[in-house]
N, C-alpha and C positions, 0 to 999 in steps of 0.2 A: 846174808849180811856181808857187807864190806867194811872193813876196818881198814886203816890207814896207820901204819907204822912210819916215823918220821924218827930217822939215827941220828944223834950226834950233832944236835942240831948247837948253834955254840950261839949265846947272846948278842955277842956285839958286832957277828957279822952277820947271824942267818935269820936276824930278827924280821924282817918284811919276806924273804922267803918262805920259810917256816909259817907263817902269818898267811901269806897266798896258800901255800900248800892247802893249808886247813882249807879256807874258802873254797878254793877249788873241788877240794873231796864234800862240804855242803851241798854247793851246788852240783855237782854233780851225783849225786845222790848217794855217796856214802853215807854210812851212820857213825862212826867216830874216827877221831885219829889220836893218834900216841905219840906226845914227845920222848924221845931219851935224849940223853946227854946234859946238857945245862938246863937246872931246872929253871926255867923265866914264865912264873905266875902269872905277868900281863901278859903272853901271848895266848894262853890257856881261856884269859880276861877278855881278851880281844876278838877270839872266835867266839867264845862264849855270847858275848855281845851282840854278835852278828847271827846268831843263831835265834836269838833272842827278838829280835829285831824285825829278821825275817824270815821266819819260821823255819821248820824241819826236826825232822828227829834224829839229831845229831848231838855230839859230846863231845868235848877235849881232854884230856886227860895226860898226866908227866908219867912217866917208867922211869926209874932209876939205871933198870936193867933190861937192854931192848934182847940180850938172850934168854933171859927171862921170859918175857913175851913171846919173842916166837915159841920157846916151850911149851908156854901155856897156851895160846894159841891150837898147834899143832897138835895138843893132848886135847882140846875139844874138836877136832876135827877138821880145822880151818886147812884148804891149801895155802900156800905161801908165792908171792910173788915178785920176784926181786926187778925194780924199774932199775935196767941197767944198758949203758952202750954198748956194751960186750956180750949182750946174749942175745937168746934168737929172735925173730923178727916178730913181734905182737902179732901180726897176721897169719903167721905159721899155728900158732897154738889160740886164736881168741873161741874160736868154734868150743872146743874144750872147755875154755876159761867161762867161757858164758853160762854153762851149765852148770857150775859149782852154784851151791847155795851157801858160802863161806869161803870167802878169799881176804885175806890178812894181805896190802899189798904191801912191801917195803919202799921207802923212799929215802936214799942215802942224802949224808949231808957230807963232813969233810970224806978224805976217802974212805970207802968202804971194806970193812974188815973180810977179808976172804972166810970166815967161816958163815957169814949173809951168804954169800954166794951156795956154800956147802947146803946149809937148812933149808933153800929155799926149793920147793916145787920147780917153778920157772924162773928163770932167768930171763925179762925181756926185753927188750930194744922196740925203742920206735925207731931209730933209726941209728945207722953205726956210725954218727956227727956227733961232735959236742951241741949240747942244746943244754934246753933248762931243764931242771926237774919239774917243774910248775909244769910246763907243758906237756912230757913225757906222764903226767899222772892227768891230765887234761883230756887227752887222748884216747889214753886208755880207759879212762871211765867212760868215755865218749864210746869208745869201741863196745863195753860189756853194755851199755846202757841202749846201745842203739840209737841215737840220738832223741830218745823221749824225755830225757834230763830238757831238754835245750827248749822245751815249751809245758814242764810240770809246776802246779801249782800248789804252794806249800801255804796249807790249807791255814796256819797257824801265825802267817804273818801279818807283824804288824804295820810293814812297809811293805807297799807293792808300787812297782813303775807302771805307769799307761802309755804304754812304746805310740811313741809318734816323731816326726821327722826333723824337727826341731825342740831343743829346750829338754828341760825337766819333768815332767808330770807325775806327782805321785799322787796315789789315792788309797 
């Protein structure tokens, strides 16, 4: 299982990142993710929705306390792993990371507290540039998944696109 921890995430600025983030861990085939920080109900509403919509088995859920979670995490077994510009290179350690059957990722929002850094399994970098978070968790699921996320069919949906070259088509 893949969970997605999501820090510090603050209402009125991280509202449509936080919001991607989730998406992003849906579709790529996580199974939930965890707000901390300011609790905002509609973004929990909003993936919800989207889950809802177009299938998966995924959840959103608020933590009060994200050291909390990784405790609880970490006491049922999960590794930890912190998306960070300052740590090692995602392709040094994904060989590894692949084989875990439990990985709790972290996805910082304002700065991140050095004791994430402390708890976490990995530290990793997709690259040592400022970039987004959205992407750096994009990636990396991309990386653990192998790119089979990027043509899986969520069996449960109630919205599916019929890719063609022009326009909209849902069926």
């Amino acid at each position: 299982m893949i969970a997605i921890l999501r820090i510090n995430h603050r209402s009125a600025r991280d509202k449509r990142i936080s919001t991607h983030i989730g998406l992003v861990a849906r579709a790529f085939l996580a199974e939930k993710i965890i707000y901390s920080g300011e609790h905002d109900e509609s973004l929990i509403d909003s993936v919800n929705k989207i889950k809802n919509e177009w299938g998966g088995k995924f959840s959103a859920e608020y933590s009060k306390d994200y050291k909390k979670t990784i405790t609880e995490y970490k006491n049922k077994g999960f590794k930890i792993a912190h998306l960070t510009m300052y740590g090692l290179p995602l392709e040094s350690r994904i060989n590894e990371i692949k084989k875990l059957k439990n990985l709790l990722i972290i996805v910082g929002g304002e700065k991140v507290p050095r004791d994430v850094y402390e708890k976490a399994d990995y530290n990793l970098s997709i690259t040592a540039q400022p970039h987004s978070e959205v992407s750096a968790l994009a990636i990396t699921l991309d990386r653990i998944a192998g790119g089979k996320e990027l043509s899986h069919d969520f069996k449960d949906a109630k919205k599916r696109i019929k890719p063609n070259a022009l326009g909209k088509t849902f069926y």
